[in-house]
FIKOLZA-717385 format. One record per residue (C-alpha): y, x, z. Coordinates in Angstrom, 1 decimal. Each point is the difference from the previous one (the first is absolute). Layout:
<<Y; X; Z>>
...
//
This chain:
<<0.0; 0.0; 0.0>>
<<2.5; 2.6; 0.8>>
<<-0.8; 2.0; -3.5>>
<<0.7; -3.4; -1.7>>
<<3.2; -0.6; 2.3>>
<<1.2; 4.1; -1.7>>
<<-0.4; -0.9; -3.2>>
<<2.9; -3.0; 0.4>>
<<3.0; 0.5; -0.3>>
<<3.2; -1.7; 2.0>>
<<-1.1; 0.2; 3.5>>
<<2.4; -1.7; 2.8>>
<<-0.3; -0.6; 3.5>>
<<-0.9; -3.6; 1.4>>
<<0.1; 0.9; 3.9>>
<<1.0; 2.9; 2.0>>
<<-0.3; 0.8; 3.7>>
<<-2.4; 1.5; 2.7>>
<<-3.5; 1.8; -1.2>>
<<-1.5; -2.9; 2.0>>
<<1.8; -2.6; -1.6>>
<<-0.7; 1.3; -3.3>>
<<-4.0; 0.4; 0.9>>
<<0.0; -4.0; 0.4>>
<<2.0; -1.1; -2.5>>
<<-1.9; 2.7; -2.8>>
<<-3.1; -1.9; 1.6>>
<<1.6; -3.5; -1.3>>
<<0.9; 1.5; -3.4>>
<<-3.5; 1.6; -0.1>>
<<-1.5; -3.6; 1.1>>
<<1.5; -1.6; -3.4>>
<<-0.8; 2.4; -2.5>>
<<3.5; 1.6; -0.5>>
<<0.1; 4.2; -0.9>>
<<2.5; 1.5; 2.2>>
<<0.9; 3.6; 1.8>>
<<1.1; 1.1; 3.3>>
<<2.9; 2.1; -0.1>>
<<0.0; 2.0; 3.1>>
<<4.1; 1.7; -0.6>>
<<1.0; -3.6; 0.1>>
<<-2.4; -1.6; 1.9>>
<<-0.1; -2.6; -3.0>>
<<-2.8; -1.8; -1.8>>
<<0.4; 0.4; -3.7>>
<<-1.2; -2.3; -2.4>>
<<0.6; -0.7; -4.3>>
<<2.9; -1.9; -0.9>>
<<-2.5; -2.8; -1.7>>
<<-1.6; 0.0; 3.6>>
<<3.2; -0.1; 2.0>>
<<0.4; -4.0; -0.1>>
<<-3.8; -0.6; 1.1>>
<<0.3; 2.7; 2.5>>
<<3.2; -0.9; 1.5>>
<<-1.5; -4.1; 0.5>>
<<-3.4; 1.3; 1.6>>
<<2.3; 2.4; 2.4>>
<<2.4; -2.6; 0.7>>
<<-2.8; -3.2; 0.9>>
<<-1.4; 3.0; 2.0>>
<<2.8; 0.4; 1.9>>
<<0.6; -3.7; 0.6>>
<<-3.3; -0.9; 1.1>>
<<0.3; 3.0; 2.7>>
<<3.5; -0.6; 1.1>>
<<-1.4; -0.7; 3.4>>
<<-2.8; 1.7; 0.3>>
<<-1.1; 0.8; 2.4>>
<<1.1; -2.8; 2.1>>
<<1.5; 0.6; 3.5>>
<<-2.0; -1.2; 2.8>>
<<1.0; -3.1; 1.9>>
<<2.0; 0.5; 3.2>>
<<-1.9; 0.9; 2.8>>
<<1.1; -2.8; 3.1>>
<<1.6; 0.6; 3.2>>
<<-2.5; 1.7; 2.6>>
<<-0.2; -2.0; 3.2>>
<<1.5; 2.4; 3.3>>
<<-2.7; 2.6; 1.1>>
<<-0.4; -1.8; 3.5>>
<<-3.5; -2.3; -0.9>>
<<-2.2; -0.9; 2.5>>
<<-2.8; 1.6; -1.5>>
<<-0.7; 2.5; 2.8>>
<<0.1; -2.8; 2.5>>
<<-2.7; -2.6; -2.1>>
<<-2.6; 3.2; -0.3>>
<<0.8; 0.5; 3.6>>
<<-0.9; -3.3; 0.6>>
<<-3.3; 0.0; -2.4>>
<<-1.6; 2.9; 1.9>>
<<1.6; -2.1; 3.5>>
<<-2.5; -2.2; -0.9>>
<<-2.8; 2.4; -1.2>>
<<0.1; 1.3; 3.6>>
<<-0.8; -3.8; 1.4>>
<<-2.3; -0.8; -2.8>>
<<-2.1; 3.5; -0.5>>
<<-2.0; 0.4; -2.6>>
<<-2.4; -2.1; -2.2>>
<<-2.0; -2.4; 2.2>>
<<-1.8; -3.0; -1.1>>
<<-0.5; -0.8; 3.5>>
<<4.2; -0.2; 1.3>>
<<1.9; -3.2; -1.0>>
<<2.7; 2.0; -1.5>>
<<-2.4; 1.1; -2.8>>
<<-2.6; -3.4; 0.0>>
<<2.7; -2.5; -0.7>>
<<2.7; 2.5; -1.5>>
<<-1.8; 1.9; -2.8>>
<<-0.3; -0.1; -3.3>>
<<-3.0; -2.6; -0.4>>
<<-0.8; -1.6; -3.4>>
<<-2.4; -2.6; 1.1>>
<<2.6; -1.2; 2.8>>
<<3.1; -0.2; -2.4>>
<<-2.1; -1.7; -2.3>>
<<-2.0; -1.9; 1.7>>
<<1.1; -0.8; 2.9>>
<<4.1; 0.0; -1.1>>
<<1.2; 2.6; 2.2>>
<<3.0; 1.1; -1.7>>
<<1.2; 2.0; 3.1>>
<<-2.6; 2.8; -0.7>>
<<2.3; 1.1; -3.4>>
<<2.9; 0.9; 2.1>>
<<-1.7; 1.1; 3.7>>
<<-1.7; 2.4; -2.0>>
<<2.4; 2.2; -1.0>>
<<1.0; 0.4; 3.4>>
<<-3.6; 1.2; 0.7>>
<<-1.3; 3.9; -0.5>>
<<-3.3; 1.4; -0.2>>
<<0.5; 3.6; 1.6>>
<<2.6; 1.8; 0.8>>
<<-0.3; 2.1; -2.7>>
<<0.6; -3.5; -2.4>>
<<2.8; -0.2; 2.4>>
<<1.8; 2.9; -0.5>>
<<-0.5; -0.1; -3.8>>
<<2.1; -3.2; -0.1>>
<<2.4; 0.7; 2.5>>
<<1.3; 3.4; -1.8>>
<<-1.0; -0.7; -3.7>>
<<1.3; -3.6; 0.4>>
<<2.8; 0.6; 1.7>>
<<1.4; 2.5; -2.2>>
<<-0.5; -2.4; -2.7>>
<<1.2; -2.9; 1.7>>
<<3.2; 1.8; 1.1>>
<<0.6; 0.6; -3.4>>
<<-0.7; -3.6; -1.3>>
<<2.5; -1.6; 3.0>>
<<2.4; 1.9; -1.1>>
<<0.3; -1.1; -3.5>>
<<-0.4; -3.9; 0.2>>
<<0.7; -0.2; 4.2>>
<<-2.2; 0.5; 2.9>>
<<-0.4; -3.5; 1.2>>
<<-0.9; -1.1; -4.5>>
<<-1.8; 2.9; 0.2>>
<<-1.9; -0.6; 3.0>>
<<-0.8; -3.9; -1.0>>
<<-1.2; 1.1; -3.4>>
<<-2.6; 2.3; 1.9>>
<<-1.0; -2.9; 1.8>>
<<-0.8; -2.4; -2.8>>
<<-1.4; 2.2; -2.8>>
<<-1.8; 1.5; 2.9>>
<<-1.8; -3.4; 1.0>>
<<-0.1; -0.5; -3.6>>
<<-1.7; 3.0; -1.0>>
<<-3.0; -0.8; 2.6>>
<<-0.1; -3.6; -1.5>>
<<-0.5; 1.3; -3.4>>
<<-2.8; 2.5; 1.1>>
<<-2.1; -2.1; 2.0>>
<<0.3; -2.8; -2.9>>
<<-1.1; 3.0; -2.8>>
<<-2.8; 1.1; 2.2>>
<<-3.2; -2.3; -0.6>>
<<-2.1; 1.3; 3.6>>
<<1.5; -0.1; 3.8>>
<<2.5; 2.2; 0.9>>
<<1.8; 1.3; 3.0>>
<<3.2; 2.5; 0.2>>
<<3.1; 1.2; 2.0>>
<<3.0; 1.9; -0.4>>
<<3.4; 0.4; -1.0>>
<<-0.5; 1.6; -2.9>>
<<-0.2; -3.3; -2.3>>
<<3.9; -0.2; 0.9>>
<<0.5; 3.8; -0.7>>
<<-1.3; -0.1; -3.7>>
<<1.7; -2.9; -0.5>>
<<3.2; 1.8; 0.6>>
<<-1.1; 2.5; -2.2>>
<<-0.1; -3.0; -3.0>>
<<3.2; -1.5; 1.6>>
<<1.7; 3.4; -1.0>>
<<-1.7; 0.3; -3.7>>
<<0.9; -4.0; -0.9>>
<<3.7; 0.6; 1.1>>
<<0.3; 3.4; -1.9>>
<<-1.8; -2.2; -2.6>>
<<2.2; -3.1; 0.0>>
<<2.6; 2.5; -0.1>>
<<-0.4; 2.1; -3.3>>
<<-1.4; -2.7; -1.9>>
<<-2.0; 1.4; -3.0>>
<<2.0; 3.5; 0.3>>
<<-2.6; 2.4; 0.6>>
<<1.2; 2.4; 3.0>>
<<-0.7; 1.8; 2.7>>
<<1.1; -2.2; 2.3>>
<<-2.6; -2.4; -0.3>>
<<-3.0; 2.8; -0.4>>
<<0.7; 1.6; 3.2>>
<<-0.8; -2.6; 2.2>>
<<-2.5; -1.4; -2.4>>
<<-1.9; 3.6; 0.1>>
<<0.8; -0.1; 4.2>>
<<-1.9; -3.0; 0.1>>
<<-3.0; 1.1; -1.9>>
<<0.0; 3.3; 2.0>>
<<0.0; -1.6; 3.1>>
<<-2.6; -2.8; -0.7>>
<<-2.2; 2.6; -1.2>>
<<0.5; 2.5; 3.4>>
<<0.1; -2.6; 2.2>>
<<-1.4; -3.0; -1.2>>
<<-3.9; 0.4; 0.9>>
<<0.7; 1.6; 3.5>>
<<-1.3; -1.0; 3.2>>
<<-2.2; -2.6; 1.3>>
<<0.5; -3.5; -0.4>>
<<2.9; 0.8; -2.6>>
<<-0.1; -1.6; -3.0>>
<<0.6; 1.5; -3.6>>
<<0.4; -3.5; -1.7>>
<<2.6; -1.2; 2.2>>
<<2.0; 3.0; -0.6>>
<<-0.4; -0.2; -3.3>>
<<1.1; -3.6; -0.1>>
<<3.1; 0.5; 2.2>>
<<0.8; 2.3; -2.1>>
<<-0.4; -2.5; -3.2>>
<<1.4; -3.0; 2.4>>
<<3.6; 2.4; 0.8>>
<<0.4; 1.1; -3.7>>
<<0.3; -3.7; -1.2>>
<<2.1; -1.0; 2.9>>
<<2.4; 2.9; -0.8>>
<<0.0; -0.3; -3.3>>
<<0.6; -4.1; 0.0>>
<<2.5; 0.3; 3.5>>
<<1.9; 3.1; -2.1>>
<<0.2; -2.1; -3.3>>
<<1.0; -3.7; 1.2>>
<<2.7; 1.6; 2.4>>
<<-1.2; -1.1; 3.2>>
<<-0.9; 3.5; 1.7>>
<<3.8; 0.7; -1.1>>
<<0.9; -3.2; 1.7>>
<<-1.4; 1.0; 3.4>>
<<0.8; 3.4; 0.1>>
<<3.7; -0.9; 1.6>>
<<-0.2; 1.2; 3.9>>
<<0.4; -3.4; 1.6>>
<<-3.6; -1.0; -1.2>>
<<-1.7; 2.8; 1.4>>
<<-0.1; -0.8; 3.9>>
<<-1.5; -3.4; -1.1>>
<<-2.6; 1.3; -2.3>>
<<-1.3; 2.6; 2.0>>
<<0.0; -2.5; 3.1>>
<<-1.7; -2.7; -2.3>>
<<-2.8; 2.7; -1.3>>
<<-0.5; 0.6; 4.1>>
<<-0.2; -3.3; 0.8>>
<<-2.2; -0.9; -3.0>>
<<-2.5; 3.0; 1.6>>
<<0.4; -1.6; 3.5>>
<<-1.1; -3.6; -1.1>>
<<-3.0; 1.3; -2.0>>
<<-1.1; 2.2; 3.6>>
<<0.6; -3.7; 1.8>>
<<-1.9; -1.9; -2.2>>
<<-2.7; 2.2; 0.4>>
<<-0.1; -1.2; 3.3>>
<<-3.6; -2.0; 0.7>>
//
């Protein structure tokens, strides 16, 4: 092509600028079939006058269709104030450990609090979704959530509010156990926090989500990858844990991010006068699941 372009006579320039610039827009020239030369004195692209019309269209619908690429990012929001009560609800969690201990089917905390399939189901005790996430097998499944989670969590109730944040857990929490036991065809029994833990993890990949659209960045791979990372390391550890029900907290906070992020209503209840309520209503929800577990 270039020993063709020599023999021709007339050669002007269509586009001048940076090496880079040139490399991409030779590309586009290249793409349609015209001859051209890079002129490395002038930093120009050189073309023959019978090509210059053709070339300068194909440069200039180049241009236009990449005026804005690549597109900026959306705003990131407002972070809530450092000060969460994050500290103090792990605090609390391993409070209660301390009272409960670990696993036994023979304590009430653990017969008429766990994770039971064939009780939910069966016998409608709804209670056992939520009173389960206050419940740990070990200390060791303990600890896990407490530092893992809380980091995450800290992270989460600053971006959308503690007390949203804290609700969310709550309900995609209790939501993730529903969908597991319903997926699961045999008995099943399970603890821990952890349900509520990878469902911040998909809380954090539908609002980064939500918020980049179809623009494929960063943003939205980080906590994406996160999530993976951590369901993998963490996600079949310790006894009476429950891969599924991570894995569906997961699934459950994703769609509740993504669908809170893009109707507007996590942006709604991010102001600082809803998040006493909230948090006190997720509290309260946990207290009146504990009570009706009351025989």
């Amino acid at each position: 092509m270039q020993h063709e372009l020599d023999r021709r006579t007339g050669l002007i320039p269509v586009a001048e600028g940076p090496s880079d610039q040139m490399d991409s827009l030779a590309l586009v020239l290249e793409s349609v079939g015209i001859l051209h030369r890079y002129d490395p004195e002038g930093n120009r692209l050189l073309v023959a006058i019978d090509d210059a019309p053709a070339a300068l269209f194909h440069l200039d619908q180049y241009r236009r269709e990449n005026l804005h690429w690549p597109p900026k990012p959306p705003p990131m929001p407002a972070q809530s104030p450092l000060v969460q009560p994050t500290v103090v609800t792990m605090v609390l969690l391993a409070l209660f450990f301390a009272h409960t201990g670990s696993w036994s089917p023979d304590t009430v905390w653990f017969a008429r609090g766990a994770l039971d399939s064939a009780a939910i189901l069966d016998q409608g005790q709804w209670w056992r979704l939520l009173t389960a996430l206050t419940l740990h097998a070990d200390p060791a499944h303990l600890l896990g959530n407490c530092l893992i989670g809380g980091v995450i969590i800290h992270l989460l109730g600053r971006l959308i509010g503690y007390g949203q944040c804290w609700l969310l857990l709550i309900f995609t929490g209790a939501l993730g156990n529903l969908v597991n036991i319903l997926f699961r065809q045999q008995p099943h029994l399970s603890v821990g926090f952890s349900t509520s833990v990878f469902a911040a993890i998909g809380l954090l990949t539908g609002l980064q989500m939500a918020r980049f659209g179809r623009q494929f960045h960063r943003g939205f791979l980080l906590p994406l990858g996160a999530g993976a990372g951590l369901l993998a390391f963490l996600g079949v550890e310790g006894v009476r844990t429950d891969l599924g029900a991570h894995l569906f907290g997961c699934v459950c906070g994703f769609c509740c991010g993504w669908l809170g992020q893009w109707s507007g209503c996590i942006a709604r209840l991010r102001s600082p006068g809803w998040q006493a309520p909230l948090f006190i209503l997720a509290l309260l929800i946990l207290v009146i699941a504990w009570i009706r577990m009351l025989p």
